[in-house]
N, C-alpha and C positions, 0 to 999 in steps of 0.2 A: 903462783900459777897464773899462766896470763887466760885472762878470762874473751872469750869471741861471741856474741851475739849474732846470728843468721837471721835476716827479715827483720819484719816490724816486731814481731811477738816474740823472739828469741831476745833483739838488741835491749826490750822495753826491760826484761829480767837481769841482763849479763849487766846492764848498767847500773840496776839498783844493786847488784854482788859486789862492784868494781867500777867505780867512777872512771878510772881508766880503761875500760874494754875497749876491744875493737867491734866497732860495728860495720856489719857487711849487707847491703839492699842494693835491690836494680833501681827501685824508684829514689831519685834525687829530694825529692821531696820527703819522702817517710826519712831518708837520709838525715837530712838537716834537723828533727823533730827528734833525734838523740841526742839528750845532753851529756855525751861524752867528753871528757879530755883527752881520750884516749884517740887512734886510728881510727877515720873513716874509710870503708872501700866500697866505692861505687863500682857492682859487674855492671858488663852493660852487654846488650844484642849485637850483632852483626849490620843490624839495619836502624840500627839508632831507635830503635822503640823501646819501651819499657822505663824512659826516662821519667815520665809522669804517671802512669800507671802500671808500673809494678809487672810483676809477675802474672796479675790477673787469675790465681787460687789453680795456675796449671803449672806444676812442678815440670814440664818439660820447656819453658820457658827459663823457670830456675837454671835447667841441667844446663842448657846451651848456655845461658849467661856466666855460667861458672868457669868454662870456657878460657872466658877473659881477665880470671882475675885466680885460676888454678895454681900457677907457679906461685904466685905472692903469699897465699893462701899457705899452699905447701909444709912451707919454713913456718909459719906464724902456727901453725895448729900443733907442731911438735912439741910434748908436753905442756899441752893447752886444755882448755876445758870448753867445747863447743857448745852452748844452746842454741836450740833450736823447736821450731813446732812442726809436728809432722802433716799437718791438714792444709797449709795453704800452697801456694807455687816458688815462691822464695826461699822461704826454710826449706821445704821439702827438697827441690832440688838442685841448692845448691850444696847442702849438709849430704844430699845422694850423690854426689861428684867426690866428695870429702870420703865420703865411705868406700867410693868403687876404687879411689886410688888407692886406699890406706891396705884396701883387699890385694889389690894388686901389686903390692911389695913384695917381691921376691926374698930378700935380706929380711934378717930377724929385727925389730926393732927394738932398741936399749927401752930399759925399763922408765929412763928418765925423760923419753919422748915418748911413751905412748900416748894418744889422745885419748879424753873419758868426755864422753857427749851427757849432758843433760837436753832430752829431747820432753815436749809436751805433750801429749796426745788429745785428741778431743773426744768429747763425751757424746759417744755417736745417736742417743734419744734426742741430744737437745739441738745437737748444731748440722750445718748441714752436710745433704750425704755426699758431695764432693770434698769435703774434708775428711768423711770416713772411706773413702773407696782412694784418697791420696793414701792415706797413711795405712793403707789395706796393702798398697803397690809396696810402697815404702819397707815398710817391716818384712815383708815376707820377699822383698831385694836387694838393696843397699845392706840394710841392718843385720840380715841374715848370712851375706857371705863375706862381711866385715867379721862377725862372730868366729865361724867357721875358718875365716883364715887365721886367725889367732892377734892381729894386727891394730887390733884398738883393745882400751881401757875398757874400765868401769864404764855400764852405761846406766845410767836413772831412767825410770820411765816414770815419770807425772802425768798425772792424769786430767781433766776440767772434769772431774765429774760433781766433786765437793761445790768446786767453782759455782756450779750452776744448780745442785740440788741445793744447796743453804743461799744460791742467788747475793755471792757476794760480789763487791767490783772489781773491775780487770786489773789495777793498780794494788787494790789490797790483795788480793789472792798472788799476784806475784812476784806484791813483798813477806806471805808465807812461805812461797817455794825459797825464796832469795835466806829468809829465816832457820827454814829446816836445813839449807846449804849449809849454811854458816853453822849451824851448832854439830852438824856430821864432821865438819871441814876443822873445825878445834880439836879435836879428839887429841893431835900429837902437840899444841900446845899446852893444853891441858895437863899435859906429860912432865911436858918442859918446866911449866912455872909451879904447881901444886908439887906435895911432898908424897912422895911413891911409897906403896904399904907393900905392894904386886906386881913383878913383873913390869915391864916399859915397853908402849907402842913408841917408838922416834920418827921423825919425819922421814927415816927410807925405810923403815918399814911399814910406814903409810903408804909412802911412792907404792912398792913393792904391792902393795893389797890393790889399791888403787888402777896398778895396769895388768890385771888380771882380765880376760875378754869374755867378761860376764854380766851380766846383769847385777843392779847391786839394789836392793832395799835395805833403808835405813831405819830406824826408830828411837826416840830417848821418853823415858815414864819413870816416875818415881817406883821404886820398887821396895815390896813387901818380903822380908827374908823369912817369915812365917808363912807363905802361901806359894804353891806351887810357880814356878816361873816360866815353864811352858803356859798353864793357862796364859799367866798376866802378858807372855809375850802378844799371843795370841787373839788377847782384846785389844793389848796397843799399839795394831799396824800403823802404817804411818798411810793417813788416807789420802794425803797429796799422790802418793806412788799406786804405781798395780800394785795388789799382794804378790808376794812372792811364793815360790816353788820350795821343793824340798829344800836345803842349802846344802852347795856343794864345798863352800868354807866361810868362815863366819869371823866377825871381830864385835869384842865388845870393850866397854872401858866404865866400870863402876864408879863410881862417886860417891864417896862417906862422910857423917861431916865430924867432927872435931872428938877425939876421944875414941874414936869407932877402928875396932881392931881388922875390919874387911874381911873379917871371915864368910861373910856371907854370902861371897864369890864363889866357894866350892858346889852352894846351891845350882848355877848358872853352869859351871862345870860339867856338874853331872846330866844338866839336861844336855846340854851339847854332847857328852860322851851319848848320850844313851840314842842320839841323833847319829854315832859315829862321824861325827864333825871335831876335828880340834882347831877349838880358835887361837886367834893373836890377840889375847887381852892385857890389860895390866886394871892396878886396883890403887888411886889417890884418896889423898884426903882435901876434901873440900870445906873449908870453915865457915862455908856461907850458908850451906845445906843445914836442913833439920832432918832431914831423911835420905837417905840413899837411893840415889839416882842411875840408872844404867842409861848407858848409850850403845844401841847392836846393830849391826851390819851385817847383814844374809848374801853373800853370791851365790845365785842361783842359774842355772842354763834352761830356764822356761823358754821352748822355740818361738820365734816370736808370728810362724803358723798358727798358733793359739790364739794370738791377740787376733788376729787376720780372718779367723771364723769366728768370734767374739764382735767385727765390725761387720764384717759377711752379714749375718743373720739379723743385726739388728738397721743394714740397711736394706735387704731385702723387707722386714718386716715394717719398714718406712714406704719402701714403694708401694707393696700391697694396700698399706692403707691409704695411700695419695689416692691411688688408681679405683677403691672403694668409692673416697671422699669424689674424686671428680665425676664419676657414674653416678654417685646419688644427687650430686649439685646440677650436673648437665645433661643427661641423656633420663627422657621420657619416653617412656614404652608403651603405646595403649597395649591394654590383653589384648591377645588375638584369639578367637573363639575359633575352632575348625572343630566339623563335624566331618569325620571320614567316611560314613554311608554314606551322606550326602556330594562328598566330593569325590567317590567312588563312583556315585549315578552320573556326574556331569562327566569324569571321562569314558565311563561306557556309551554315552551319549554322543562325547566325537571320534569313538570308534577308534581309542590306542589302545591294540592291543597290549602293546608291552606293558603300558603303565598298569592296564588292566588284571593280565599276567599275575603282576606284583602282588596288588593289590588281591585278587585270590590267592594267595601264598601264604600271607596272612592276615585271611580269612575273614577280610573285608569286604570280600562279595562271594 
């Protein structure tokens, strides 16, 4: 699957997945600072800017430069795997150009071009609120009637939240996402080379799961065939990703290791029955394991409206408090003491009646 990186923060991932990616920026500079072997593509403006700084974190910058570089684009994202980060001006809008054409397909597209995006989202406490109010537009436009039209893949949604609560670096955190890719992304060779007890996922019935236009959370934990498997699902979200919603289909693929008859798949079974879910699983023998290992895949249709009042509220609750923080740093108030008898007498004094009026009305003179 050919791998595309969008912006800086997209290509910095799709490169550690795939030494060959194609990397796509306005700035020539962030450009040259991928060490790809793969395609470069430089969009560019109208007016020749954005060659040295970028998009400047305003996705309508992205949308026009995309523009320039649409058609090429086109053909390379069909059965591709796009990342991208939803917060800055790059990614944001030129992955929004990618989304509004893929919506705007009329024809049904084969299962073997659809595109499945890995997009980042940022962690709207920490970073700032122009990256949450990009990815506010974002989700609840592009992302939303790409969905709706049926016309894109699997989508991942990662999060920086871990990123920035455990304060790890921008390089290590995304060679975990590049990590969890890769061992969701095995599933059907796992198939291929281990000796099957259950059932066979093959790589078109990957394809096939894969260009489903849903959201997809992923998870692998060693698993306990004496203890319920909903709980153990349920403590081992995968916390690169959002959580996921109910699941509207589901894959998993067991791992047992040497001797181990895999009966303890029908556990798993029944929680997805009792979900009214049936998956596409199968059940290997793994010789390297001491324990049994699951690997699950949830598609879920969470609207991505959700995310959108999820960054809504925690950027208004940023503003409030900016707007707190700058009134208690800059603006000083002396009390002001008013006495209303008294400032009752001074206008009876220059004889307004209105004010006066008032002023008897309630019951200050």
């Amino acid at each position: 699957m050919r791998t595309i990186g969008i912006g800086g923060a997209g290509s910095k991932i799709a490169v550690k997945l795939d030494s060959q990616s194609v990397a796509v920026n306005i700035s020539e500079i962030e450009l040259s600072k991928v060490p790809t072997s793969g395609e470069k593509i430089q969009a560019s403006l109208h007016d020749g800017s954005g060659v040295f700084q970028g998009a400047r974190m305003d996705p309508a910058i992205g949308l026009e430069a995309y523009g320039s570089v649409s058609r090429q684009l086109s053909n390379l994202v069909r059965g591709a795997m796009v990342i991208s980060a939803t917060g800055g001006g790059t990614g944001n809008g030129i992955t929004t150009g990618i989304l509004r054409d893929l919506a705007a397909r009329q024809e049904q597209i084969p299962v073997e071009e659809k595109t499945i995006f890995a997009l980042v989202l940022p962690y709207g406490k920490m970073e700032p609120d122009e990256f949450v109010s990009n990815t506010s537009a974002f989700l609840n436009g592009p992302v939303a009637a790409a969905i709706d039209s049926g016309n894109t893949g699997n989508i991942f949604m990662f999060s920086n939240r871990v990123k920035f609560e455990k304060q790890i670096a921008e390089d290590k955190y995304n060679q975990m996402i590049v990590n969890s890719l890769r061992d969701f992304f095995a599933i059907p060779e796992k198939n291929a080379e281990l000796k099957l007890l259950e059932e066979h996922i093959d790589q078109a019935d990957f394809a096939l799961y894969l260009s489903k236009p849903y959201f997809n959370h992923f998870t692998s934990f060693n698993f306990n065939p004496e203890s319920d498997f909903g709980r153990q699902l349920s403590s081992h979200w995968n916390p690169l990703l959002l959580p996921p919603e109910q699941a509207i289909e589901a894959m998993f693929l067991l791992e047992v290791p040497a001797g181990n008859d895999g009966t303890c798949f029908y556990g798993i079974l029944k929680y997805f029955n009792d979900q009214e879910v049936k998956p596409l699983y199968s059940v290997v023998e793994n010789p390297s394991l001491k324990n049994p290992r699951v690997s699950v895949s949830l598609l879920y249709s969470r609207k991505p409206a959700e995310e959108v009042q999820d960054f809504n509220r925690q950027s208004e609750e940023h503003a409030q408090t900016k707007v707190r923080r700058t009134i208690d740093q800059y603006v000083e108030l002396e009390p002001l003491q008013v006495n209303l008898d008294h400032e009752a007498a001074k206008v009876k004094a220059d004889g307004q009646d209105e004010v006066i009026a008032m002023l008897k009305r309630i019951n200050k003179l």
